[in-house]
C-alpha positions as CSV (number, residue, x, y, z in Angstrom):
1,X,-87.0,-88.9,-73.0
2,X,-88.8,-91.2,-70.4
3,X,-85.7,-90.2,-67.6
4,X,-86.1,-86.7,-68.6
5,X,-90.2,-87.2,-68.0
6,X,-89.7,-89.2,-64.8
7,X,-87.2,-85.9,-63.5
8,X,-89.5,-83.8,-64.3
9,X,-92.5,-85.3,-62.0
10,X,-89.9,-85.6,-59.4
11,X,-88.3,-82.5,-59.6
12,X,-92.6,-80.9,-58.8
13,X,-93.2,-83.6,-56.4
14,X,-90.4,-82.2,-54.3
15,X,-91.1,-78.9,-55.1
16,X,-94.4,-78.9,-54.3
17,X,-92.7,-80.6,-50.8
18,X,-90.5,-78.1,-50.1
19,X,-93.3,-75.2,-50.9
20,X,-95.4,-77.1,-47.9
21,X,-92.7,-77.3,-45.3
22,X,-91.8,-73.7,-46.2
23,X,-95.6,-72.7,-45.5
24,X,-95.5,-74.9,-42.2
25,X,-92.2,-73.8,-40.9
26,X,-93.6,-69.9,-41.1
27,X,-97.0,-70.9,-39.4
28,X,-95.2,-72.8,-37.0
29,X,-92.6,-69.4,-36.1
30,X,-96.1,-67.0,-36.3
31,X,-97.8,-68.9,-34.1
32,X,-94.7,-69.2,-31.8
33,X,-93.8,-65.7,-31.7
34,X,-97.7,-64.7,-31.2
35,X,-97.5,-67.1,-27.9
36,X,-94.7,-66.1,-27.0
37,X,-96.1,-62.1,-27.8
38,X,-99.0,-62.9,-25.8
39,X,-96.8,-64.5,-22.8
40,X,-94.4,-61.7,-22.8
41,X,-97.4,-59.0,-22.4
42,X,-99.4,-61.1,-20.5
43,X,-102.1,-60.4,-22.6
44,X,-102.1,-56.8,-22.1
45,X,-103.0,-55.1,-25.6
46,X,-105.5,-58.6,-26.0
47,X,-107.1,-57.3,-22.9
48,X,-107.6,-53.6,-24.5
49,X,-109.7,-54.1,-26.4
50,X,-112.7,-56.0,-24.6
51,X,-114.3,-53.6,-21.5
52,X,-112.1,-53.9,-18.6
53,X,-110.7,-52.4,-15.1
54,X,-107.1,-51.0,-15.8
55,X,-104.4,-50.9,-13.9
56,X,-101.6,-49.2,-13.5
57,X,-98.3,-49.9,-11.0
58,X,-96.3,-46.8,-9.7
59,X,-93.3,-47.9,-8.1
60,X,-89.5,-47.0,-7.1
61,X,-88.8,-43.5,-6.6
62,X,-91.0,-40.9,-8.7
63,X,-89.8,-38.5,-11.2
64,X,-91.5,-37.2,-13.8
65,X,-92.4,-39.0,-15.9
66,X,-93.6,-38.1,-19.3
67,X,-94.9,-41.9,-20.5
68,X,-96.8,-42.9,-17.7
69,X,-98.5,-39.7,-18.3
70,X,-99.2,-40.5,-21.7
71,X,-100.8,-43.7,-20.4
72,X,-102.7,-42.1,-17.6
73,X,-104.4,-40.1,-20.8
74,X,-104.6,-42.6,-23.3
75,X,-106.5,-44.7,-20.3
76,X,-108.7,-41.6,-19.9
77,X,-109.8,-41.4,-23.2
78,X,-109.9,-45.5,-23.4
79,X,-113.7,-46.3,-24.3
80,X,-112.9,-49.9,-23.0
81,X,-111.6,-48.5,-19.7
82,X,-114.7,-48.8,-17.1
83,X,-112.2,-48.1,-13.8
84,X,-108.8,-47.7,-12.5
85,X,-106.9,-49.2,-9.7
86,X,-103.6,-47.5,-9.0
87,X,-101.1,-49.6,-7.8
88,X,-98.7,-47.6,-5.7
89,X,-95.7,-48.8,-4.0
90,X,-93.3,-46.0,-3.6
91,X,-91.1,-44.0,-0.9
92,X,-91.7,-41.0,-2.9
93,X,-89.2,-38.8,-5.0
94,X,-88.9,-35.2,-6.4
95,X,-92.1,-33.1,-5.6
96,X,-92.7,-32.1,-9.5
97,X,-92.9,-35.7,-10.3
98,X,-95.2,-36.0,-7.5
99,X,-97.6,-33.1,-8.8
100,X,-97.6,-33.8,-12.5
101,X,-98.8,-37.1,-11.6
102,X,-101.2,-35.6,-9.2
103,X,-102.7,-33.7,-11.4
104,X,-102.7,-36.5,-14.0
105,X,-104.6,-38.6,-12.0
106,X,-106.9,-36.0,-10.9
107,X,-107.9,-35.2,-14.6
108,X,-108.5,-38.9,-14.9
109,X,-110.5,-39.6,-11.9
110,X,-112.9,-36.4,-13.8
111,X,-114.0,-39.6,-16.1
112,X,-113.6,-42.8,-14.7
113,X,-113.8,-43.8,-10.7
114,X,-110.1,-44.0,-9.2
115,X,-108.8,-46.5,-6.6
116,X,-105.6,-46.2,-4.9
117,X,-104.1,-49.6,-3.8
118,X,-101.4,-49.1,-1.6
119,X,-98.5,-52.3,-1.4
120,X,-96.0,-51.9,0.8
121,X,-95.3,-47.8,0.9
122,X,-97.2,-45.0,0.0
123,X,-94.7,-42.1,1.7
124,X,-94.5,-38.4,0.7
125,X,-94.8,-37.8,-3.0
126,X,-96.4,-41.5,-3.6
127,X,-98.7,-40.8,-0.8
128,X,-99.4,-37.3,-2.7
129,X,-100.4,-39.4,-5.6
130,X,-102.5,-42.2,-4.0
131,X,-104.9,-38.9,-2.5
132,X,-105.5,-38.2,-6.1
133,X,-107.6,-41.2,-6.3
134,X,-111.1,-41.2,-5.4
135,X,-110.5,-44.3,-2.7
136,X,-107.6,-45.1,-1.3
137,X,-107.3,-48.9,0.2
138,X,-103.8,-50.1,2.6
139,X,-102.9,-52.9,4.1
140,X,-102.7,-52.9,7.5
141,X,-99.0,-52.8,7.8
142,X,-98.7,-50.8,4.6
143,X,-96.5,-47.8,5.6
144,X,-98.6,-44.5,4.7
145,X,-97.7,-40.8,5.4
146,X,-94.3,-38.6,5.6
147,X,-96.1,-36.0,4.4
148,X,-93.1,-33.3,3.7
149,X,-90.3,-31.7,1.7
150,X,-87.0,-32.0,2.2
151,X,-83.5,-30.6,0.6
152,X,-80.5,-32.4,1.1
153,X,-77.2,-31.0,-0.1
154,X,-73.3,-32.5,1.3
155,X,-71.1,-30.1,3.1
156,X,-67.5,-31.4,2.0
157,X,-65.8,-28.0,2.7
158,X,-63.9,-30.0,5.7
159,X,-62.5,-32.4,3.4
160,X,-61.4,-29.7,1.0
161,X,-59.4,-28.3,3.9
162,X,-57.7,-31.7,5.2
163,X,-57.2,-32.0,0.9
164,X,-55.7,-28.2,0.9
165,X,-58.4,-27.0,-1.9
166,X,-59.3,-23.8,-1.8
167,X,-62.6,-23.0,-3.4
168,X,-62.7,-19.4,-5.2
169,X,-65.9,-17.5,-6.4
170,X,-67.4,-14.3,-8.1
171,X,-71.2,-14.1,-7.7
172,X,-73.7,-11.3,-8.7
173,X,-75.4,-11.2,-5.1
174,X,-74.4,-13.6,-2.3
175,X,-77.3,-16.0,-2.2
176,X,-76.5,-16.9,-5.6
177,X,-75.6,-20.8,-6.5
178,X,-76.5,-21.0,-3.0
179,X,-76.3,-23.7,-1.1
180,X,-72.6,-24.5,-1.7
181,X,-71.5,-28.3,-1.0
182,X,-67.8,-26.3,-1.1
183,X,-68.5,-24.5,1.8
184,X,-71.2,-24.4,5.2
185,X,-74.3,-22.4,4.6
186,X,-74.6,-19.4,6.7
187,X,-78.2,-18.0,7.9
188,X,-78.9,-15.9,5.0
189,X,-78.6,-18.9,3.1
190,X,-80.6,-21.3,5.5
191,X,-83.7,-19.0,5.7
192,X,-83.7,-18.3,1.5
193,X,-83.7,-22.3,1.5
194,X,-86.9,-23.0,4.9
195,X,-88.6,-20.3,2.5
196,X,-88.8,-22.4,-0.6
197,X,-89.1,-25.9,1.6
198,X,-92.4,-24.0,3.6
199,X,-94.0,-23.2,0.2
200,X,-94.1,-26.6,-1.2
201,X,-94.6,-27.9,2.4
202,X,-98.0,-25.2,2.5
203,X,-98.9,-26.5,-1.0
204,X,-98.6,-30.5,0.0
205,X,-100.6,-29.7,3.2
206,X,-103.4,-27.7,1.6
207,X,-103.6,-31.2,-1.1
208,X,-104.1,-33.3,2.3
209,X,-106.7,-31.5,3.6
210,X,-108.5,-31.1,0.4
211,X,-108.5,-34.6,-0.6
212,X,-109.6,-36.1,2.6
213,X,-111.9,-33.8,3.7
214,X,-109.5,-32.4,6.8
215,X,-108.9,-28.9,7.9
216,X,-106.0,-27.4,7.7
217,X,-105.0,-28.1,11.0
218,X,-106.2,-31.4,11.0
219,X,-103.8,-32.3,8.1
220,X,-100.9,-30.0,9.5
221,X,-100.9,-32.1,12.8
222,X,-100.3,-35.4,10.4
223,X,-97.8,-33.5,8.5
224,X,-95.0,-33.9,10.9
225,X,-93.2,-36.4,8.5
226,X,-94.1,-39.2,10.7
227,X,-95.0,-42.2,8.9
228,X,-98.2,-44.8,9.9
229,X,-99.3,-48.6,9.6
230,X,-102.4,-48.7,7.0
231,X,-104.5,-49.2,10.3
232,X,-103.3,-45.7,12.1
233,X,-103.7,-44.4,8.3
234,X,-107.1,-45.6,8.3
235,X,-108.0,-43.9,12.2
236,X,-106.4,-40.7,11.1
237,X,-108.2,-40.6,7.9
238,X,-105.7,-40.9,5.6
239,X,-107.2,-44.0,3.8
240,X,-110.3,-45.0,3.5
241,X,-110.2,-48.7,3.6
242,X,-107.8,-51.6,4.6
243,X,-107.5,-54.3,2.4
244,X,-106.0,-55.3,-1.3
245,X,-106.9,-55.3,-4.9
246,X,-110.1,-57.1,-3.9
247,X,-111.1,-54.3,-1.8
248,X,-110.7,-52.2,-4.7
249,X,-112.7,-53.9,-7.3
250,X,-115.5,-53.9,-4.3
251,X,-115.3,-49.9,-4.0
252,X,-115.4,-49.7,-8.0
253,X,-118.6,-51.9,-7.7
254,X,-120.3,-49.2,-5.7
255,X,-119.1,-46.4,-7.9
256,X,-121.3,-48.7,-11.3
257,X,-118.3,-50.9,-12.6
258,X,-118.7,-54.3,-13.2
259,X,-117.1,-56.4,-10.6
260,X,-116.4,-59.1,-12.6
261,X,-114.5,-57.4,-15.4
262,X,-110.7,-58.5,-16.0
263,X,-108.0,-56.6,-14.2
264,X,-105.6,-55.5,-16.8
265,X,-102.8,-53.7,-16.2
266,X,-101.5,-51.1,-18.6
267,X,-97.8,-51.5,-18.7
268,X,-94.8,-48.8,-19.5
269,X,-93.8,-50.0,-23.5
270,X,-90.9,-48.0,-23.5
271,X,-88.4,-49.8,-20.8
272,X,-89.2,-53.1,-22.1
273,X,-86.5,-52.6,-25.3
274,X,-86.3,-54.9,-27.9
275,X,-87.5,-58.3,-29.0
276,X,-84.3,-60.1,-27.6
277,X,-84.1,-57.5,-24.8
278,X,-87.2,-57.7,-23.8
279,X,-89.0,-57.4,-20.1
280,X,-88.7,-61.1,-19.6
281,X,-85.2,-61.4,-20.5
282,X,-84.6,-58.7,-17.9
283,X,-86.7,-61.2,-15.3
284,X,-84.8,-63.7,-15.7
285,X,-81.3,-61.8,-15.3
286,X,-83.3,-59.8,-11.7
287,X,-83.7,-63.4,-10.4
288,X,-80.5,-64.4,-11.2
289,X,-78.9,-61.4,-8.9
290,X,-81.3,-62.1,-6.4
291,X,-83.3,-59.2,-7.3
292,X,-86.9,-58.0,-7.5
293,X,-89.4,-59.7,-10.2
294,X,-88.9,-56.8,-12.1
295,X,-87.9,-55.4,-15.5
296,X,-86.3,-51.5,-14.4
297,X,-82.5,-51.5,-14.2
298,X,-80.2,-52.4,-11.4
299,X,-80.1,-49.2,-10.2
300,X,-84.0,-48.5,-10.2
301,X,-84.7,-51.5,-8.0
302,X,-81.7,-51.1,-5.8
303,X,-83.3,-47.9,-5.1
304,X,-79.7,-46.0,-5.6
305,X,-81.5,-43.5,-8.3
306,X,-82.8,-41.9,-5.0
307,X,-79.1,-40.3,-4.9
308,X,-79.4,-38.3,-7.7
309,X,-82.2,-36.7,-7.6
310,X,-82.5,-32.8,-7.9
311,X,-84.7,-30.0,-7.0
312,X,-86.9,-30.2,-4.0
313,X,-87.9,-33.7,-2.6
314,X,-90.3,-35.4,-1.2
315,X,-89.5,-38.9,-0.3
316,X,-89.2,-41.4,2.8
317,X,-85.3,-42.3,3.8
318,X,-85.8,-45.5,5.8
């Protein structure tokens, strides 16, 4: 009986053990996957919920894009948010993408005081959204402007002749499915094609000169698709400042927001994947391939999704 007593103490003292290294163990792992939460987001929901300047980064080629929408509202209708600073750095992309964020912004900037900060490039359809802020700032060898739309379709009709391919069709009237890649445009074609280009090219003018304050001539003699330093930007109007994020906080200042409120930047949840493919994870693989600091796919940042874009464009081709 006295072994069978002496068991029993034992048999609780190393339960009672086991039961606290169980409960340490998970405090441990919650504590570690909170840090490592809070590293990975770099404090980004944290900093939601406390007043504070949000930003947002618009980079690569633009599209349309129906999250960062959704953020650009859900930051409009943020009681916490006190200001914006857009962050763009982009050579543009397809003129739809261009205007829905436009207008995005432009519904934004109706409650809280936008900035524009412009990186590297702010051409065509990223410098159409950059005039939707209420500030735009550069630096002074930021590349700014290209205001313009462009299509761009192959002519491989020569190679289908050296090939021997012969390309029959049956339309319903002769500009439809036109341009052809299969075979050269011919002047019908051509002017159907300047027609639509001119409308959108009218439309992005008339945005210009709206936004900063220009007549329409004034904007059309800047709309020649040439592309400016952020110092030419800022002599032909087309930004209002040089400088950086600093410069921006400064401009929110005047506009009644707190100077010295934390910068946090509202981040795209949806390409950061799971908890083992996360954002970081796709850091560290970028650095590894010599890439960008940056968690988009390979393509994004090699800026090869510029190839397949469709409908009317607006972008910068270095």
């Amino acid at each position: 009986m006295a072994m069978r007593a002496d068991d029993l103490i034992d048999r609780r003292r190393l339960r009672r053990k086991l039961t606290f290294w169980r409960v340490a163990a998970f405090v441990v792992l919650a504590a570690a996957v909170i840090a490592f939460s809070a590293w990975l987001y770099d404090d980004n929901f944290a900093g939601r919920a406390v007043p504070h300047i949000a930003k947002v980064k618009i980079e690569g080629t633009i599209t349309e894009d129906e999250e960062l929408l959704k953020r650009l509202e859900k930051i409009r209708t943020s009681p916490e948010v006190k200001g914006v600073i857009l962050s763009i750095d982009s050579p543009g992309g397809t003129t739809v993408g261009g205007e829905s964020t436009f207008e995005a912004v432009r519904k934004l900037a109706g409650d809280k005081p936008v900035v524009a900060e412009v990186g590297t490039l702010a051409a065509s359809a990223g410098y159409m959204i950059a005039s939707a802020a209420d500030h735009i700032v550069a630096r002074k060898t930021s590349i700014v402007g290209s205001i313009g739309v462009l299509i761009q379709y192959p002519d491989v009709s020569g190679l289908m002749d050296k090939l021997g391919i012969k390309l029959e069709e049956v339309k319903s009237s002769p500009l439809k499915a036109s341009p052809s890649p299969f075979k050269p445009t011919n002047d019908d074609e051509r002017a159907m094609v300047r027609k639509l280009i001119l409308d959108s090219y009218d439309w992005f003018v008339g945005i210009v000169a709206d936004r900063r304050k220009m007549t329409h001539e004034q904007a059309l003699a800047l709309a020649d698709g040439s592309i400016f330093t952020g110092r030419q930007a800022l002599a032909n109007h087309l930004v209002d400042a040089v400088g950086g994020e600093q410069e921006a906080i400064d401009w929110l200042a005047t506009k009644g927001v707190d100077g010295k409120l934390k910068v946090v930047e509202w981040k795209d949840k949806d390409r950061r994947g799971g908890f083992l493919f996360s954002q970081s994870m796709a850091k560290v693989a970028a650095k590894a391939l010599g890439l960008p600091d940056a968690g988009g796919d390979v393509i994004h940042e090699l800026g090869a999704d510029r190839l397949f874009l469709d409908g009317l464009v607006s972008v910068w081709h270095p």
